[in-house]
N, C-alpha and C positions, 0 to 999 in steps of 0.2 A: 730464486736465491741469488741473483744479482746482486753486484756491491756497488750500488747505482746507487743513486738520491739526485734528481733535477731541482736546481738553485729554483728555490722562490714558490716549490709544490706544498700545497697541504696535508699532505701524510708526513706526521712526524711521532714523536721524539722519543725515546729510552732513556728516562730518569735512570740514572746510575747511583745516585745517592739512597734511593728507595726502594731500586728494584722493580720499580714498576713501569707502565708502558700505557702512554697514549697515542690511541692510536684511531686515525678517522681515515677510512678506506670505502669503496664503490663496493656495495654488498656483491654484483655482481660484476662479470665482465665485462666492458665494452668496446667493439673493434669497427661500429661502424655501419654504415650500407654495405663497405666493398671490405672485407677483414682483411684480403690479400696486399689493399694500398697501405698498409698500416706498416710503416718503417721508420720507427722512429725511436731513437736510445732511451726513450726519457717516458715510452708506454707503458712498459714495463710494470707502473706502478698500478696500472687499470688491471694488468692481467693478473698480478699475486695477490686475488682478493682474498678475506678470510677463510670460505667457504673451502676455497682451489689449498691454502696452505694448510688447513686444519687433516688434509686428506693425503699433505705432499711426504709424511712419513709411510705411509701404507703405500705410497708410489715407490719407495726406497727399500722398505724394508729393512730394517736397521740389522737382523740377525743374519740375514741371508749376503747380505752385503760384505758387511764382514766376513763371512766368509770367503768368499771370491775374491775381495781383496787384500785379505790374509797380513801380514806386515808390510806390505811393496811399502808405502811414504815413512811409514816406522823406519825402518831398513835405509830407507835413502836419507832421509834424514839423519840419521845417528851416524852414517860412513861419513858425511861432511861436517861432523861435529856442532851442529844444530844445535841451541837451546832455546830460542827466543822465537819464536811463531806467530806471526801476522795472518790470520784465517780470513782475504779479503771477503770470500762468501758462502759466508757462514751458515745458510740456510737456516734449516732447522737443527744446525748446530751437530752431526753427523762426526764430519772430521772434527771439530773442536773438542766434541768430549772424547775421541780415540787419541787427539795430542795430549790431553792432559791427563790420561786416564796412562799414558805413554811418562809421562812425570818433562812433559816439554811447558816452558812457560807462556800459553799461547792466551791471545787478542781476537778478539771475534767480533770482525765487524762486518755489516752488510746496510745495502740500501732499502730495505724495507723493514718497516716496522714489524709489521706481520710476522714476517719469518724469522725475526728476533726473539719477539713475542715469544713463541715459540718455540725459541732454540733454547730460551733461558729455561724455562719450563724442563726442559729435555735433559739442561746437565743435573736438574735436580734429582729428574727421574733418575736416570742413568747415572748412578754412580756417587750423589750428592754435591755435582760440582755450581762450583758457582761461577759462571759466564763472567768474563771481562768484556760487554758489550760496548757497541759504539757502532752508530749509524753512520754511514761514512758513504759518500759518493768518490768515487775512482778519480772520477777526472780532476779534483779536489783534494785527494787523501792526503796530503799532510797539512792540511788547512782540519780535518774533522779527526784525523789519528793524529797519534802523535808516537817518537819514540825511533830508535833503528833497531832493526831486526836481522836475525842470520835467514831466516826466510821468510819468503810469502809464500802462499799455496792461496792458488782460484783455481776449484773444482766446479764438479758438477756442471759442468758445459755452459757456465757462466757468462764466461768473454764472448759469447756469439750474443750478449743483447746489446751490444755495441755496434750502430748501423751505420754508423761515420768512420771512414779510415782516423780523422781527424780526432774523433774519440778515442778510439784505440792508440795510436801513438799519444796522447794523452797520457791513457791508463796507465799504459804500461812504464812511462818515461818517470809517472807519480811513482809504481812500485819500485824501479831502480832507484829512485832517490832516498826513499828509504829504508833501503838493504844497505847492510854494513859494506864492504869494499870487496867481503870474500864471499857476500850472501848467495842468495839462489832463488830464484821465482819457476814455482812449479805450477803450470797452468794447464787443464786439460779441456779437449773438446769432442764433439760427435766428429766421426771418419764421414764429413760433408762433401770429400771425393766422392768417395764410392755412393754417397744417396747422390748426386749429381751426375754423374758419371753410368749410374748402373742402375740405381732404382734401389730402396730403400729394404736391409733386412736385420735381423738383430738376430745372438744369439739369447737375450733378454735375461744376461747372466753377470755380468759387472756392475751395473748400474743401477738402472731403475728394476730392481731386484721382485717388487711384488707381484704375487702369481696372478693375481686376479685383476691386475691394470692393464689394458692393453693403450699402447704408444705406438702412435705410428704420423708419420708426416699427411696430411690430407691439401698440400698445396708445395710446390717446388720449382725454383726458378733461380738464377745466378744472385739474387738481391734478396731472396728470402726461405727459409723453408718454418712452414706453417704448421705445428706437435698440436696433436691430437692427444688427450690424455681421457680415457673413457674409466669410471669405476663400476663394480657392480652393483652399487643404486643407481645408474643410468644416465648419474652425471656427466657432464663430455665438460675438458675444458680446454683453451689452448694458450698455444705461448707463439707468438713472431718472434722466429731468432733471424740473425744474418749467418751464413753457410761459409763459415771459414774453412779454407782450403788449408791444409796442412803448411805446406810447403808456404805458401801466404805470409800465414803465422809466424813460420819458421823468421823468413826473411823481415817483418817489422821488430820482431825483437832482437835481431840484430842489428837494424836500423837506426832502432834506438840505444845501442852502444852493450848490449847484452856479446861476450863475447866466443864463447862456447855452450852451445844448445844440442843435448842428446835428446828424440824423440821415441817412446815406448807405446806400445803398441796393446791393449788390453792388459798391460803389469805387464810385458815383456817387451822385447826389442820388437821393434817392428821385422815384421816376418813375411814377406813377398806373397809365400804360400797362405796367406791365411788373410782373411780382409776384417781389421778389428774394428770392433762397434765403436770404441775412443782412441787417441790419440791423449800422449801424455809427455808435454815436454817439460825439458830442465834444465835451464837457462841459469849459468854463472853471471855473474857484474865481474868476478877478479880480474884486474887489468892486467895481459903478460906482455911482460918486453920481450919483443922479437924484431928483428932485422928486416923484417916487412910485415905490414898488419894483418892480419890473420885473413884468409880465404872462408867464405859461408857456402859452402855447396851445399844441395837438396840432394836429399838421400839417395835418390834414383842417381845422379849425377855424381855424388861420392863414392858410390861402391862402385861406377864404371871408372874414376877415376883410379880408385885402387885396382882395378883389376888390369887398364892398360901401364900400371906403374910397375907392376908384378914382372920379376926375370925371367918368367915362363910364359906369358903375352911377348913382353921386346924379343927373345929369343926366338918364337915363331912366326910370328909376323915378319920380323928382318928374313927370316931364314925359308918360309914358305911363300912371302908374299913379294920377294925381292925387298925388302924395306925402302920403297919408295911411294908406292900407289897401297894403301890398305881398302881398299873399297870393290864394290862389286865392280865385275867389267863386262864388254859390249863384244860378245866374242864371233869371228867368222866360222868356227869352227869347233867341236866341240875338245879338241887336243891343243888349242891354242895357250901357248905359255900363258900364264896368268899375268906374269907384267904388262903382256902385248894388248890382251882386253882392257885390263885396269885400266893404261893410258887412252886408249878409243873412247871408252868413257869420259875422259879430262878432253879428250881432240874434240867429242860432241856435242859437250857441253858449252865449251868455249868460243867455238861456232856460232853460235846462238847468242852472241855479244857483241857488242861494238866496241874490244877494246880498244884503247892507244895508251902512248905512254903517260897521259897524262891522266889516266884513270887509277884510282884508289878501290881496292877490293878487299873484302874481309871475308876471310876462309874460315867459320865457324867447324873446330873438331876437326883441325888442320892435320893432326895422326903424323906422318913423318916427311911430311911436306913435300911430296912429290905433284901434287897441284899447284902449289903457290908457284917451285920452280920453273913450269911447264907454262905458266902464264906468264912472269916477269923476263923468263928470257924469249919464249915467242912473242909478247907483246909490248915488252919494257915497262911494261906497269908498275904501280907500286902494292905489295899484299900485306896485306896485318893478318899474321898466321895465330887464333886462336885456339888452343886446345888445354884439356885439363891436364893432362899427362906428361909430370916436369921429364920423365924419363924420355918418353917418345920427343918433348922440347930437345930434350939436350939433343938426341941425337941429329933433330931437324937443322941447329944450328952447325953443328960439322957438318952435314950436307952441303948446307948453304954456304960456308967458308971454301968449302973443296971446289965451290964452283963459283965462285967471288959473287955472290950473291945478298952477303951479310948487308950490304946500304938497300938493297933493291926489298928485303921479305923480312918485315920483323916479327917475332917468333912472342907471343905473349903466352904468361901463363895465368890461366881463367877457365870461367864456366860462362857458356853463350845464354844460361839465363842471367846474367847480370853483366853485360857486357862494358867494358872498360874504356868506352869511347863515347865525346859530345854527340849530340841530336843532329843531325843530318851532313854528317860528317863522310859517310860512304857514298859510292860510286855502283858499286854490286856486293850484296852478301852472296855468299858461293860455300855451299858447305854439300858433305857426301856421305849418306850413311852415316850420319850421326845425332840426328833428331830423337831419333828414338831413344836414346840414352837420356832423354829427361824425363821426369816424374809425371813436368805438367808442360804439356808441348805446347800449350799456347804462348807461353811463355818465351822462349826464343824468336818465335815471330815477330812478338809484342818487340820484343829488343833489336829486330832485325828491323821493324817500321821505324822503329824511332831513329835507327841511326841513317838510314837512306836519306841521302838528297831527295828532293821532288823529283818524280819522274827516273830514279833508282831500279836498279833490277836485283830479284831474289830468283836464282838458281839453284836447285839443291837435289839429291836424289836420297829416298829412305828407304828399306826394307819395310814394307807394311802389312797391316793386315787387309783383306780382301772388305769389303765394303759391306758391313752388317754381317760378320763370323765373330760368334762369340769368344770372348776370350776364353772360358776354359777348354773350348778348342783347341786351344792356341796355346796352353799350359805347359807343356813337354819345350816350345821354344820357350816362352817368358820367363821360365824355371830358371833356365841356362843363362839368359842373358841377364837375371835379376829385374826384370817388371812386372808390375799388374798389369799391364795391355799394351798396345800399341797404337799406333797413327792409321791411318785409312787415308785413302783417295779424297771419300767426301766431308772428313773429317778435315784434311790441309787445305781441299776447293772454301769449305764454310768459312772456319778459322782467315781465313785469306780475306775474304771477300770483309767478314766483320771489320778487318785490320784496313781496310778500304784501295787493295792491292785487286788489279783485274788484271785477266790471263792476256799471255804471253802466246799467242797460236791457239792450238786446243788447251795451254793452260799445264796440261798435265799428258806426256808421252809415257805410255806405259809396255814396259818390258818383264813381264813376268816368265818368257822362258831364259830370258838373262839370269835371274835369280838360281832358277832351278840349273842352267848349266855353268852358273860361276862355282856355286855353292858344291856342288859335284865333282866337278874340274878341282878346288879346292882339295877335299875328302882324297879324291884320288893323289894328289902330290904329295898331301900328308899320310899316304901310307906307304908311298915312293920312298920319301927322304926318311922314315922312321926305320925303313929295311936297310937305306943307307948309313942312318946313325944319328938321325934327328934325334933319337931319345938320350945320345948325350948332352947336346945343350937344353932340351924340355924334358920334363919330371913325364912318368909313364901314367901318373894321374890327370894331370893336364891333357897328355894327347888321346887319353880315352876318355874324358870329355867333351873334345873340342870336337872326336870326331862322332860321337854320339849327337852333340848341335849339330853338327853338319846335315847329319841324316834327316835330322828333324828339318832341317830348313827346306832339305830336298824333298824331303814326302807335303811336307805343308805347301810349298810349290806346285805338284804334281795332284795331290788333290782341291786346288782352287783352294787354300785357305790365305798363303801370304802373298804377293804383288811388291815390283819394285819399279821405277819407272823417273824418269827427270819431272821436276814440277819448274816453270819459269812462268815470273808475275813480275809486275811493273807496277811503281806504286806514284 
């Protein structure tokens, strides 16, 4: 159900005057000798043969569906005052006849004839409506639609038959063009994270709703994943999509000038705890005047932002952790002040450099910048202190004023996946305990390669997981810190090496009884200062969280599941 159509192909057209439809399609499939090389936006048209779309309502299930999806786009659509609906694909006409059957005045267009065919057919059944069709390819759409709209909606995991970034910035730049100024584009896809990441499962309950289809990926790889669709007459058929990463998505539709995008999670918010079969975003065009352009953080990245912005984060961290060094430390001893380690950490990593003054470094998740200062004034360097957190910002810049530092350490407010600096601009990325806090960790690397000089150094240390412990092992911490997983050892070694960065000594020094005795050391000061009075400046829910993670981090330490340790590569 693609809203695809390739300039110049023989499947065509939906006479709109007569209602009727011709249509010349491949009776069956074809992918090939090798079906896995087959990536290409414009195949599509081989794989929706009659046969596959005659069958593609029994893969849905139209009563069952409805169910499970109850009013969610009803509902969203009516709270932004909707009337006018762009159905880019339309399939077999599913969402089209529940908008109109909704009293919205929707356009149903898709790039295949077939599933037109077919949808038209559906509104007749279903309810007596008559289809506003129109074949319309994406990359095209206001060349074969016409008209503006308050929205568009592409379901049904549509946009993954788009195997060009260059297609999809396309598609998407067509549907803002024509949304009215206040409109909305809601596009949904497969959670291609977690089948990439973890190996493919379904609760086979939103979606492809019929009992008797079974769906399942039977090929997977970063550039493709290969659907299997099997029926109980023995038929098997499949579909090449491209395996859009959430956060991916997120970021080209902001790219293309989309300017608030909320993602939902099976009809609800995305929920840490629960790993949904789709993803469902919903992307504004409305343009807001603000005093600086809007920030796009990834999820994983925006709840850590809110949660270091929070007066019960700055409160304990300034107040447990000295507010200088926020990060794990390298301790002699296991009663050692937490400042004294924190820094041993910053003394030996910095070691491992060859500063001088004329060296540029970027502190990715800079926290209250007790690293930047510790290098600009032992080394005279200059630091670009990145972090998300305007609150832990502010406070970094009175540090750096109180010790005339303001020309020497500039303080930016950002997220290290989308870093705010030209291409080979840096000298050393340097960042501590803060990887983890993105969704998709490749991602900061990607932007840590790109901004190095040739022959640049990446230093950084992360709390991780142990090298092949699964994650819901690992549940009790991810819960607390708001992730689905973490980083690994051979997770940063691979990543690294892809990024074409090779190690720095062994690459990777690892200190996992640091972890468990910082994290300890920690636990124990906060139940010092809380007898002393800490729970006036922190709420007593906070500190009986914090101290509930603690424990966690210290038992996952102790029984071999987390590892922390410095990683230094040279690219």
């Amino acid at each position: 159900m693609p809203g695809i159509r390739p300039a110049g192909h023989g499947c065509l057209v939906c006479r709109l005057s007569t209602g009727g439809f011709v249509i010349s399609a491949h009776p069956v499939q074809k992918f090939g000798h090798n079906p896995v090389d087959v990536r290409d936006t414009d195949h599509y048209t081989e794989e929706y043969v009659p046969s596959f779309v005659e069958k593609w309502d029994s893969l849905i299930d139209w009563d069952r569906r409805t169910e499970s999806e109850g009013s969610f786009f009803i509902d969203l659509l009516r709270e932004r005052g909707v009337k006018k609906v762009l159905d880019v694909a339309t399939g077999t006409g599913f969402h089209s006849v529940r908008l109109l059957e909704a009293g919205f005045e929707t356009v149903s267009a898709d790039g295949s004839a077939e599933m037109l065919a077919q949808a038209f057919d559906n509104g007749l059944k279903h309810g007596e409506h008559i289809l506003r069709v129109v074949q319309a390819d994406w990359r095209w759409l206001n060349r074969d639609a016409h008209g503006e709209y308050d929205a568009i909606v592409c379901l049904g995991n549509s946009f993954t038959h788009l195997f060009s970034e260059r297609d999809r910035r396309k598609a998407l730049a067509e549907f803002y063009a024509m949304l009215k100024h206040d409109g909305i584009l809601v596009l949904d896809q497969r959670n291609y994270d977690a089948i990439l990441d973890r190996g493919y499962t379904s609760k086979h309950v939103y979606y492809y709703c019929g009992k008797d289809v079974a769906v399942e990926p039977e090929y997977v790889d970063e550039g493709l994943v290969r659907m299997r669709y099997s029926f109980p007459d023995k038929s098997v058929y499949h579909l090449n999509m491209f395996p859009l990463r959430k956060d991916y998505t997120r970021r080209l539709m902001q790219e293309v000038g989309f300017q608030r995008i909320e993602t939902y999670g099976d009809f609800q918010h995305t929920n840490r705890e629960e790993r949904p079969d789709f993803f469902i975003h919903v992307a504004e065009k409305e343009y807001r005047i603000t005093a600086e352009p809007p920030m796009e953080y990834s999820e994983a990245v925006g709840t850590a932002r809110d949660y270091y912005n929070s007066a019960d984060a700055d409160a304990f961290y300034s107040q447990v952790w000295g507010g200088e060094d926020i990060h794990i430390g390298i301790y002699d001893r296991p009663d050692e002040p937490i400042a004294e380690a924190s820094r041993r950490t910053v003394e030996r990593m910095a070691r491992q450099l060859d500063l001088t003054a004329s060296s540029v470094v970027l502190d990715l998740g800079a926290g209250f910048g007790g690293s930047a200062r510790y290098l600009a004034e032992t080394y005279g360097c200059r630091v670009i202190a990145l972090n998300l957190s305007e609150v832990e910002n502010a406070r970094h810049r009175v540090l750096n004023a109180e010790r005339g530092l303001s020309e020497a350490i500039e303080v930016v407010d950002g997220s290290f996946e989308n870093i705010p600096l030209p291409d080979q601009s840096i000298d050393v990325v340097w960042s501590q305990d803060a990887l983890l806090h993105s969704g998709n960790r490749d991602r900061p690397l990607e932007e840590a390669a790109r901004v190095l000089h040739p022959g640049g150094h990446l230093i950084f240390t992360d709390p991780m997981a142990v090298d092949g412990c699964p994650a819901e092992t690992l549940r009790p911490i991810l819960d607390r810190i708001h992730l689905e997983d973490m980083g690994s050892p051979d997770f940063y070694r691979h990543e690294l090496a892809r990024l074409g960065f090779t190690e720095v000594g062994g690459g990777f020094e690892e200190h996992r009884e640091q972890l468990i005795t910082h994290y300890a050391r920690v636990l124990d000061e906060t139940r010092r200062q809380e007898a002393d009075g800490l729970a006036d400046k922190v709420s007593a829910d906070y500190l009986a969280r914090m101290k509930k993670g603690l424990t966690n981090w210290v038992e996952g330490g102790r029984n071999n599941h987390v590892t922390w340790g410095i990683f230094h590569f040279t690219r």
